[in-house]
TORVO-97539 format. One record per residue (C-alpha): x, z, y; residue number from 1. Coordinates in steps of 0.1 Angstrom, whole numbers, plus 5000, padded with zeros to 4 digits. Layout:
// TORVO-97539
+------+------+------+-----+
:   px :   pz :   py : seq :
+------+------+------+-----+
:    X :    Z :    Y : NUM :
...
+------+------+------+-----+
//
This chain:
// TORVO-97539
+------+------+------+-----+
:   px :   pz :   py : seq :
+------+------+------+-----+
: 2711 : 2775 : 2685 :   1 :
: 2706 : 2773 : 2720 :   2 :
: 2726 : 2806 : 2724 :   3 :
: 2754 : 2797 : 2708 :   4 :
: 2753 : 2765 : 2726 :   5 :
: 2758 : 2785 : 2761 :   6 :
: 2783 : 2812 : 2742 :   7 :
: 2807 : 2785 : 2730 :   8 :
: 2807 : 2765 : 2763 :   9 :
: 2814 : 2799 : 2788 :  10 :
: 2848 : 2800 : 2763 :  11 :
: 2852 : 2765 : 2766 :  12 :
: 2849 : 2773 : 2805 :  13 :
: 2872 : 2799 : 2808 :  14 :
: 2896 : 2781 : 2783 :  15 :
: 2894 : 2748 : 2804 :  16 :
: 2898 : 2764 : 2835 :  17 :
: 2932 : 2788 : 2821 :  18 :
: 2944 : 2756 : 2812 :  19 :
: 2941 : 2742 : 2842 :  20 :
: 2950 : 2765 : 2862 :  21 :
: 2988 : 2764 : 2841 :  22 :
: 2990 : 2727 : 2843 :  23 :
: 2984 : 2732 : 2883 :  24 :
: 3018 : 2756 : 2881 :  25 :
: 3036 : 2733 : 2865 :  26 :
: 3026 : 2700 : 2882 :  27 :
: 3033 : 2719 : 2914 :  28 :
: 3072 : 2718 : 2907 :  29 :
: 3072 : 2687 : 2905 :  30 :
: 3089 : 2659 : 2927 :  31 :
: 3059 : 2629 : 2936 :  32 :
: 3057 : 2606 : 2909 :  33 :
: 3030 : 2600 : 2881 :  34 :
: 3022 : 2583 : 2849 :  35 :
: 3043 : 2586 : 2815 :  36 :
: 3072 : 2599 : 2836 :  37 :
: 3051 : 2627 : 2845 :  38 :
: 3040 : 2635 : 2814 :  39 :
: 3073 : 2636 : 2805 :  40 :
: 3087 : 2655 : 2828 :  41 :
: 3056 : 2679 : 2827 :  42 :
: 3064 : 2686 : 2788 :  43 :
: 3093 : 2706 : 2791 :  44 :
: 3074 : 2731 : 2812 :  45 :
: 3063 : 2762 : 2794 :  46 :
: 3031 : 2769 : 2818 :  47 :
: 3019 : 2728 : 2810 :  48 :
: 3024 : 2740 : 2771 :  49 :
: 2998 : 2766 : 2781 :  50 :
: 2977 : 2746 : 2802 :  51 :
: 2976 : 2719 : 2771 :  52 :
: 2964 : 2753 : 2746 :  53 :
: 2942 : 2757 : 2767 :  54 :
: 2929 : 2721 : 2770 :  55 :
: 2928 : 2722 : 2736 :  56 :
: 2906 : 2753 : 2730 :  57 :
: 2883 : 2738 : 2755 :  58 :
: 2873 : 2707 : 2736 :  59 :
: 2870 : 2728 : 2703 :  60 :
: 2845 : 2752 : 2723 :  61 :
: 2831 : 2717 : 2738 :  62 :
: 2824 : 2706 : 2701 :  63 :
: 2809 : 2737 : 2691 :  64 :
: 2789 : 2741 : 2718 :  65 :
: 2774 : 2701 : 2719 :  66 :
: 2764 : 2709 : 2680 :  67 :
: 2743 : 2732 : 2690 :  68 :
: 2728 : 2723 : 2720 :  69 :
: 2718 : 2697 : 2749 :  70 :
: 2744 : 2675 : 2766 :  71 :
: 2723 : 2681 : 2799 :  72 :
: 2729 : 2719 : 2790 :  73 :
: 2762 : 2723 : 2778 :  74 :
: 2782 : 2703 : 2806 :  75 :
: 2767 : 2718 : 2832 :  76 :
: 2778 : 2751 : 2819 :  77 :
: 2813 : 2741 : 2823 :  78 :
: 2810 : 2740 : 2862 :  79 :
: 2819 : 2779 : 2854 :  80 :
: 2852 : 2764 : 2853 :  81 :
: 2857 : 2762 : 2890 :  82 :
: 2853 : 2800 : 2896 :  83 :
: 2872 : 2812 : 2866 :  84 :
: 2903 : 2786 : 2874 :  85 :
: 2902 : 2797 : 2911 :  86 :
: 2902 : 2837 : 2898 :  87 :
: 2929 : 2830 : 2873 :  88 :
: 2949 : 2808 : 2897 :  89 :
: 2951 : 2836 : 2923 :  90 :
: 2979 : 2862 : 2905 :  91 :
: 2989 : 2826 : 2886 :  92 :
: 3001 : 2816 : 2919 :  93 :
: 3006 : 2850 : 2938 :  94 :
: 2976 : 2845 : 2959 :  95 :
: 2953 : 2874 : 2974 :  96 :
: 2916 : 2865 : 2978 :  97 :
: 2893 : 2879 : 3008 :  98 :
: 2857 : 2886 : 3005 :  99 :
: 2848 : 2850 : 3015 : 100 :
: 2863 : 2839 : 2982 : 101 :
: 2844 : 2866 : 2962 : 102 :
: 2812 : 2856 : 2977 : 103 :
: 2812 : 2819 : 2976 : 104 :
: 2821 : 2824 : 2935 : 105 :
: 2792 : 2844 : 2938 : 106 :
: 2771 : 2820 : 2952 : 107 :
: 2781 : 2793 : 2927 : 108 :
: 2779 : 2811 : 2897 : 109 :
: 2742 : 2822 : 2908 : 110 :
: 2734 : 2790 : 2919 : 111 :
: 2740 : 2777 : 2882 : 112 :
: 2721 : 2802 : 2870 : 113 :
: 2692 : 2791 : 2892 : 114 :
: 2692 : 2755 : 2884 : 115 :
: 2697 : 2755 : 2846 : 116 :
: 2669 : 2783 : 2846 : 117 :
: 2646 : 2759 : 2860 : 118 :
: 2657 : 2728 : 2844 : 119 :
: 2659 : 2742 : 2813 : 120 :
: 2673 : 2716 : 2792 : 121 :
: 2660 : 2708 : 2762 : 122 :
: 2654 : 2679 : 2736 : 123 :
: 2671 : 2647 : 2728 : 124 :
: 2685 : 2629 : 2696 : 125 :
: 2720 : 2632 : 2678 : 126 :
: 2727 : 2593 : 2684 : 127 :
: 2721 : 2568 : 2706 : 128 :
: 2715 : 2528 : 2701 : 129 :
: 2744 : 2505 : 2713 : 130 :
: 2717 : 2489 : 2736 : 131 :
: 2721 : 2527 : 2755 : 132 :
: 2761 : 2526 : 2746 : 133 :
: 2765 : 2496 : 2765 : 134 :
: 2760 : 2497 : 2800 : 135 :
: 2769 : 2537 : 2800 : 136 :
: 2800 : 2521 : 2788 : 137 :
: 2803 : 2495 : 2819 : 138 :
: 2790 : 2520 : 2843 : 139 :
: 2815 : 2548 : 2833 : 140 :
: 2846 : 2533 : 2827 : 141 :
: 2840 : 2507 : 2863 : 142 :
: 2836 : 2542 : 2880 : 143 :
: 2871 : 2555 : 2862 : 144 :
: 2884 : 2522 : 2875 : 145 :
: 2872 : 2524 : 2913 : 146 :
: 2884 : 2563 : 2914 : 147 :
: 2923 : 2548 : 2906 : 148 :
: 2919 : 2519 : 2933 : 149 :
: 2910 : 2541 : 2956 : 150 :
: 2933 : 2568 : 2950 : 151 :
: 2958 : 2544 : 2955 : 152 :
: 2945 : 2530 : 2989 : 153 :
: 2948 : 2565 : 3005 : 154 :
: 2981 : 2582 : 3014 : 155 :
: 2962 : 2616 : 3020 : 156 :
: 2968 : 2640 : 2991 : 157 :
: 2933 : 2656 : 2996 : 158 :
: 2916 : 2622 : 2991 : 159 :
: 2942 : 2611 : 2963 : 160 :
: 2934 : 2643 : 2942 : 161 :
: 2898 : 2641 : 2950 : 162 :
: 2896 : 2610 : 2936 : 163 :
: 2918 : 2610 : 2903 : 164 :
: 2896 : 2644 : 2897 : 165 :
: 2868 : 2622 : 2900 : 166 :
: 2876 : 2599 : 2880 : 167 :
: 2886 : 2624 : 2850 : 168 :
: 2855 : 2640 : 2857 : 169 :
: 2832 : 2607 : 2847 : 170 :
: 2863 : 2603 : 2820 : 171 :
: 2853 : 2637 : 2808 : 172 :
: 2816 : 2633 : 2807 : 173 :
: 2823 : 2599 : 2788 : 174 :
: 2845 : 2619 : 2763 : 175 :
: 2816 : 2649 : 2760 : 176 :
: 2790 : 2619 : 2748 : 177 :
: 2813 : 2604 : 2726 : 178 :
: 2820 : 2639 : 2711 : 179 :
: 2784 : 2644 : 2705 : 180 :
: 2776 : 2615 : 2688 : 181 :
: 2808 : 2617 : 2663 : 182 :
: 2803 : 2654 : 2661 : 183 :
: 2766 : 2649 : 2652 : 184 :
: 2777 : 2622 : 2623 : 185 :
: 2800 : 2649 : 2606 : 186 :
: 2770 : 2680 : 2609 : 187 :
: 2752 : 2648 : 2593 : 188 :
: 2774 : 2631 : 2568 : 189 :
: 2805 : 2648 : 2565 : 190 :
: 2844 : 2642 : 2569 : 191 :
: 2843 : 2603 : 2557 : 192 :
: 2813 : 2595 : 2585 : 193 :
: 2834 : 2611 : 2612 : 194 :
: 2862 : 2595 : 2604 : 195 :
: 2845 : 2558 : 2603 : 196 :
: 2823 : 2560 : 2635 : 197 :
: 2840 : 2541 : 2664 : 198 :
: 2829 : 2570 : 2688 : 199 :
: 2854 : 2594 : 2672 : 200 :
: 2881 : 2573 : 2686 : 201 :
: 2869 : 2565 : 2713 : 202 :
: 2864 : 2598 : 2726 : 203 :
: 2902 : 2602 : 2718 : 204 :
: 2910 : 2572 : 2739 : 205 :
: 2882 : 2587 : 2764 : 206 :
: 2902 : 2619 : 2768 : 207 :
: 2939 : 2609 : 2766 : 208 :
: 2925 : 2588 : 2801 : 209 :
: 2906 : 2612 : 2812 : 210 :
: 2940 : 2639 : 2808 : 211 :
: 2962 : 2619 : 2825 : 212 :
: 2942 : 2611 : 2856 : 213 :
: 2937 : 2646 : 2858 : 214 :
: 2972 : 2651 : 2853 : 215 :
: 2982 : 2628 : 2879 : 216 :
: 2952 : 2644 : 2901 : 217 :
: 2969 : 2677 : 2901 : 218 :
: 3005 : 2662 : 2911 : 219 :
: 2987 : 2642 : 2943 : 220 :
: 2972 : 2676 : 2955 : 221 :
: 2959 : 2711 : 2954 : 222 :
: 2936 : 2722 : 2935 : 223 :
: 2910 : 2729 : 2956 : 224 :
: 2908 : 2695 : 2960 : 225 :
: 2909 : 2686 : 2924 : 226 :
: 2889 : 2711 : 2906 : 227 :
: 2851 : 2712 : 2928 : 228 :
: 2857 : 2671 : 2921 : 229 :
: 2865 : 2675 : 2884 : 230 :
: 2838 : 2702 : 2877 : 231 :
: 2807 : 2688 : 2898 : 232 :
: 2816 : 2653 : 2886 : 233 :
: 2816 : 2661 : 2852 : 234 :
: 2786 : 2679 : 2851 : 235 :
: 2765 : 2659 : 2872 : 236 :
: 2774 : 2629 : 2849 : 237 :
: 2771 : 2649 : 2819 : 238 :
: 2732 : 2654 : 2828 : 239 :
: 2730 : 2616 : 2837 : 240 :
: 2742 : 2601 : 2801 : 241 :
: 2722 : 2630 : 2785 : 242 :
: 2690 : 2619 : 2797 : 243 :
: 2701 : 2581 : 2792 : 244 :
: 2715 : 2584 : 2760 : 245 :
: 2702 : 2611 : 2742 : 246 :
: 2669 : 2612 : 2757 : 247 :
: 2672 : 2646 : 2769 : 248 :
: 2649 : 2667 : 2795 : 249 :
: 2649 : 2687 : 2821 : 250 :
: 2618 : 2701 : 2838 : 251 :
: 2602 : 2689 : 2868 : 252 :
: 2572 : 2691 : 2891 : 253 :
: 2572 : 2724 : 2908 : 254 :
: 2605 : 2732 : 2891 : 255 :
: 2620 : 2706 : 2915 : 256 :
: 2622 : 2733 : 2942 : 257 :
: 2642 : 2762 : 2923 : 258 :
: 2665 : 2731 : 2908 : 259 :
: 2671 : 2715 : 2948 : 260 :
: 2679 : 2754 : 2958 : 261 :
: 2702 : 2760 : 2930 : 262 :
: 2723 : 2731 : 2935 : 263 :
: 2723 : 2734 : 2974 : 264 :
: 2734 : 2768 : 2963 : 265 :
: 2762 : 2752 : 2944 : 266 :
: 2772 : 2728 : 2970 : 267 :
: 2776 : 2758 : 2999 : 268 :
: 2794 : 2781 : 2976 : 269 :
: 2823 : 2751 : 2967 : 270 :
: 2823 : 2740 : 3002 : 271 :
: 2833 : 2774 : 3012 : 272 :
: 2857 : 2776 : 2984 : 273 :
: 2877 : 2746 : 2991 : 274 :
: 2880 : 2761 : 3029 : 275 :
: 2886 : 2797 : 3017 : 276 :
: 2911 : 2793 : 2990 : 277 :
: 2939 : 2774 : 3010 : 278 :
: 2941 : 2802 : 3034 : 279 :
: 2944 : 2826 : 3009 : 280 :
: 2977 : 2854 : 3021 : 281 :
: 3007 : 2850 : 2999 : 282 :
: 3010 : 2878 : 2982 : 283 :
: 3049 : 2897 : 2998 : 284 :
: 3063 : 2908 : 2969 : 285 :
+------+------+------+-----+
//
């Protein structure tokens, strides 16, 4: 189970992050603007009709994978997203990449590796109590709120993206919870159970917020801005309602040490990302 679990969320990755990477094209022909004109205007793109497959994919991968395995585990995975959206964005874009960029994907990737090795994620029930629904509820959608207040009290486009990526990454995590609890009703009950648990719809409502912000996150700036913010947000709170919610674990004690390296691991391969990539040649065709 658990294998399947870490198969279907590296698809969902690399789904997430092609479809990410297509939206990025497409927003980036854009005039400034955002909300439903946006996603208007963003429709009759071709590359956004990819980017949505791809979106798409990604939360069937997401399902499949949450069946089968921990929150704390599965979210995480999907920080694999960053490298694989920055490696397809390069001929997306017609970008060259130096060995800087290599390495720090390198250093990410293996830095994941180290700290769910030592974590090792494991345990937790199918649902949670609305006593545990509650204040992840407050706490999550507050946090959605402050991202869009303070996006909107920043004219830099770094900070602007940063933050609507932040926001869509704790709109993401919400979604992923929501998902595993209505996902664990139908493994349990069946079609009519799905369809009659409130956190089937409101992981739809979770995710139509959490696309547009990201949406909107990718029109305020690049994606090196956007993407470490989406991907490290939306893992790290992934592994916080996991344990809250589902009563998941991860390993600690001595295991503390490998988990602190991998993540400072982590953090110095996206920091090096985020100043590698915009620098990156254009390709002279």
């Amino acid at each position: 189970m658990v294998v399947l679990a870490v198969l279907f969320a590296v698809l969902g990755a690399v789904s997430n992050a092609t479809g990410t990477a297509f939206q990025r094209k497409a927003a980036a022909t854009l005039p400034g603007g955002g909300g439903l004109r946006l996603l208007r205007a963003l429709a009759r793109r071709p590359a956004w009709a990819v980017g949505i497959a791809g979106v798409v994919g990604a939360a069937v991968f997401q399902a499949l994978a949450l069946v089968n395995g921990p929150m704390a585990l599965v979210q995480p995975l999907f920080m694999l997203e960053l490298p694989f959206a920055l490696l397809i964005a390069v001929p997306l874009l017609h970008r060259r990449p130096g060995p800087e960029g290599w390495w720090a994907i390198a250093v990410v990737v293996a830095g994941l590796a180290i700290l769910l090795g030592s974590a090792a994620p494991s345990g937790g029930r199918e649902q949670a109590s609305m006593q545990r629904w509650i204040p992840a509820l407050a706490l999550t959608v507050g946090a959605i709120a402050g991202a869009v207040l303070l996006e909107r009290s920043s004219s830099s486009p770094l900070f602007r993206a940063a933050a609507l990526a932040s926001g869509a990454a704790v709109g993401n995590a919400l979604t992923a919870a929501l998902m595993k609890s209505a996902t664990g009703r139908l493994a349990d009950a069946g079609l009519p159970a799905f369809l009659t648990t409130w956190q089937t719809y409101g992981f739809a409502l979770a995710g139509i917020a959490a696309l547009m912000l990201l949406e909107n996150a990718l029109q305020a700036g690049p994606l090196v801005a956007s993407q470490p913010a989406l991907t490290i947000g939306d893992a790290a709170v992934s592994l916080l309602l996991g344990v809250a919610l589902f009563g998941e674990s991860v390993r600690t004690g001595w295991w503390l040490l490998p988990e602190v390296l991998g993540a400072g691991l982590i953090a110095w391969g996206v920091v090096r990302l985020t100043r590698v990539v915009p620098h990156l040649a254009d390709v002279v065709h």
